[in-house]
C-alpha positions as CSV (number, residue, x, y, z in Angstrom):
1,X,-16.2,10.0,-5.0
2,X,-12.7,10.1,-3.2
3,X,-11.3,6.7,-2.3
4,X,-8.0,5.9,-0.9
5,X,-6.2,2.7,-2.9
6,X,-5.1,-0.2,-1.4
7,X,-3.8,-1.6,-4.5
8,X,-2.1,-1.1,-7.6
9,X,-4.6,-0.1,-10.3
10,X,-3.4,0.2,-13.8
11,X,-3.9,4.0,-15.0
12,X,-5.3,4.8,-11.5
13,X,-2.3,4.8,-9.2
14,X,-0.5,3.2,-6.7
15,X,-1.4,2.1,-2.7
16,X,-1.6,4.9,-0.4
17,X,-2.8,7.6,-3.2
18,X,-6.2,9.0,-2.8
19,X,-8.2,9.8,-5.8
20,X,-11.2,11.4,-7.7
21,X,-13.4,8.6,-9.6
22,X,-16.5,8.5,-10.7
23,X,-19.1,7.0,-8.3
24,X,-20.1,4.1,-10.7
25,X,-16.7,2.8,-10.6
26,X,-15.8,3.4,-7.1
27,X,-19.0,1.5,-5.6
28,X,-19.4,-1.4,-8.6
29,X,-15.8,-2.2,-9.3
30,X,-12.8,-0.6,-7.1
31,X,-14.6,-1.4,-3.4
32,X,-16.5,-4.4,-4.2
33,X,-12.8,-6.2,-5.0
34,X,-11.3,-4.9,-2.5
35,X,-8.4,-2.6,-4.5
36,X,-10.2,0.8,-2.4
37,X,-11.2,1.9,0.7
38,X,-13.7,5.3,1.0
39,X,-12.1,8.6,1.9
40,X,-12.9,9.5,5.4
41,X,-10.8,11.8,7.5
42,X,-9.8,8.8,9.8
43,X,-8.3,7.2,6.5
44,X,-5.4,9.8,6.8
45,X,-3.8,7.8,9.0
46,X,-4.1,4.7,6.6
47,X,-2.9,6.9,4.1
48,X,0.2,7.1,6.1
49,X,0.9,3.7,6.9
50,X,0.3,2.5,3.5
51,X,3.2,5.0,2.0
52,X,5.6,4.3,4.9
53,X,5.1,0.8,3.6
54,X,5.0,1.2,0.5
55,X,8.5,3.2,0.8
56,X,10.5,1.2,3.0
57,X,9.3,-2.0,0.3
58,X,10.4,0.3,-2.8
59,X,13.9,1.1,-1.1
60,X,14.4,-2.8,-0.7
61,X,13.1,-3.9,-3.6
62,X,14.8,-1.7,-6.0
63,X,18.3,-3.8,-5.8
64,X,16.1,-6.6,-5.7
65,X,14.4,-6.0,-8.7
66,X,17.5,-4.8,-11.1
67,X,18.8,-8.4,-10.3
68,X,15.7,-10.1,-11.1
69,X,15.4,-7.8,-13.9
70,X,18.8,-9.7,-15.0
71,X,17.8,-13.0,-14.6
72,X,14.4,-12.4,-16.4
73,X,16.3,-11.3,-19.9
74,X,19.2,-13.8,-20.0
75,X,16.9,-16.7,-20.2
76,X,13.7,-17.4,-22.6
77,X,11.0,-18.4,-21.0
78,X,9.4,-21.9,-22.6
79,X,5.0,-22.0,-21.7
80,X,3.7,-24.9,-22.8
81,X,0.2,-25.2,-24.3
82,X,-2.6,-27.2,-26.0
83,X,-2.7,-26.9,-29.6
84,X,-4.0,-27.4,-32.6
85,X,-2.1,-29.3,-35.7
86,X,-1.9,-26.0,-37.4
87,X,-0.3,-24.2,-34.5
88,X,-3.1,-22.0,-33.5
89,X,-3.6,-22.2,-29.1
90,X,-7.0,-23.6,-28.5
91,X,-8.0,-20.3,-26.1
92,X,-4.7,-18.0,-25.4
93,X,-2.0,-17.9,-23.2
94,X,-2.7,-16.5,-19.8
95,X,-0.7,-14.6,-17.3
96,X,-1.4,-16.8,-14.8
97,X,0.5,-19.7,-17.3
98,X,3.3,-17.2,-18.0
99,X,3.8,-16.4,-14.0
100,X,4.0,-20.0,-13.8
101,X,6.6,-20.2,-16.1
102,X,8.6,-17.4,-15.0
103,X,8.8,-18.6,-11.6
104,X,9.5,-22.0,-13.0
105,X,12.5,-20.8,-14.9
106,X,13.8,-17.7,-12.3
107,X,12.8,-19.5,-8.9
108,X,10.7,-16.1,-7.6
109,X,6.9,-15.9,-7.9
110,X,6.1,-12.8,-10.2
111,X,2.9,-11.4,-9.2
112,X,0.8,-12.1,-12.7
113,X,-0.8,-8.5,-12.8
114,X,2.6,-7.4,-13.6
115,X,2.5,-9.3,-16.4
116,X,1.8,-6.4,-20.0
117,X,0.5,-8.4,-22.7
118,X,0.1,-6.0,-25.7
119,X,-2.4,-8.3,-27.6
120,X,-3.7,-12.3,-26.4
121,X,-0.7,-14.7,-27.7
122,X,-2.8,-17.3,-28.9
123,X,-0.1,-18.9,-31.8
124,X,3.2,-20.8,-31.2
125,X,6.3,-19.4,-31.7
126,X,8.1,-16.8,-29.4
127,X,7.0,-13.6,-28.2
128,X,7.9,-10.8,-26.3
129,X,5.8,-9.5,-22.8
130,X,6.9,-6.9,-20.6
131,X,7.1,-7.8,-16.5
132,X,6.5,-4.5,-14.6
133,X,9.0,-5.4,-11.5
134,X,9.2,-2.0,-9.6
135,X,8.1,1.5,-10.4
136,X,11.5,2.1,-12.1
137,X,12.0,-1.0,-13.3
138,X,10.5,-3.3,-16.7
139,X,11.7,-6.4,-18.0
140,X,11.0,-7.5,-21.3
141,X,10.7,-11.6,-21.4
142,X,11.1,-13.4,-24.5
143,X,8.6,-16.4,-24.5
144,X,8.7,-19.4,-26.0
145,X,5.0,-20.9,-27.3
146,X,5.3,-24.9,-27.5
147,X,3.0,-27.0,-27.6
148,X,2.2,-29.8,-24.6
């Protein structure tokens, strides 16, 4: 099934790109949640108009996001949690919690799908996570785990 992306998907590629999936995925996952539209040859033109802004963002943002990228590794981020007496989270930390924090400490929403958590932080203590800011540019964020 060829669909053109509307969103970012992980592994799949960016807004604008039209790809090959398999049909299970396209119908049940990608188009029921919005991230796809299907291929058509009337979609070209979408095609189009999602690059053009997708480029004229990325030539912006590019600045933008070296400075941010700045302000994201000078300071440690502190998320604070629920715990238990022995330290351990009762669940995990979320991105959600961490976008919170992040915009909390930098003053600019991050968009928490950005957000690269290698494995669920569920102890206190700090941590590292990398924020995906721009195709070209990662910041890695220490965090800061204390508890509420």
């Amino acid at each position: 099934m060829k669909i053109i992306l509307t969103q970012e998907v992980t592994g799949l590629g960016q807004p604008g790109d039209v790809v090959e999936v398999k049909d299970g995925y396209g119908r049940n996952y990608l188009l029921p949640r919005g991230v796809a539209i299907r291929w058509t040859r009337g979609g070209e033109k979408t095609v189009e108009s999602i690059k053009t802004a997708r480029s004229s963002r990325a030539v912006r943002d590019q600045e933008h996001a070296d400075q941010l990228k700045g302000k994201l590794e000078s300071a440690p981020v502190d998320v604070k949690v629920k715990a238990g007496s022995a330290g351990r989270l009762f669940g995990a930390v979320t991105t959600t919690e961490i976008a919170g924090a992040i915009a909390g400490v930098v003053g600019e929403d991050v968009d928490r799908r950005t957000i690269a958590l290698a494995n669920p932080i569920k102890t206190l203590g700090a941590h590292s996570v990398s924020v995906r800011l721009h195709d070209e540019v990662s910041a890695t964020v220490s965090l800061n785990v204390i508890p509420a």
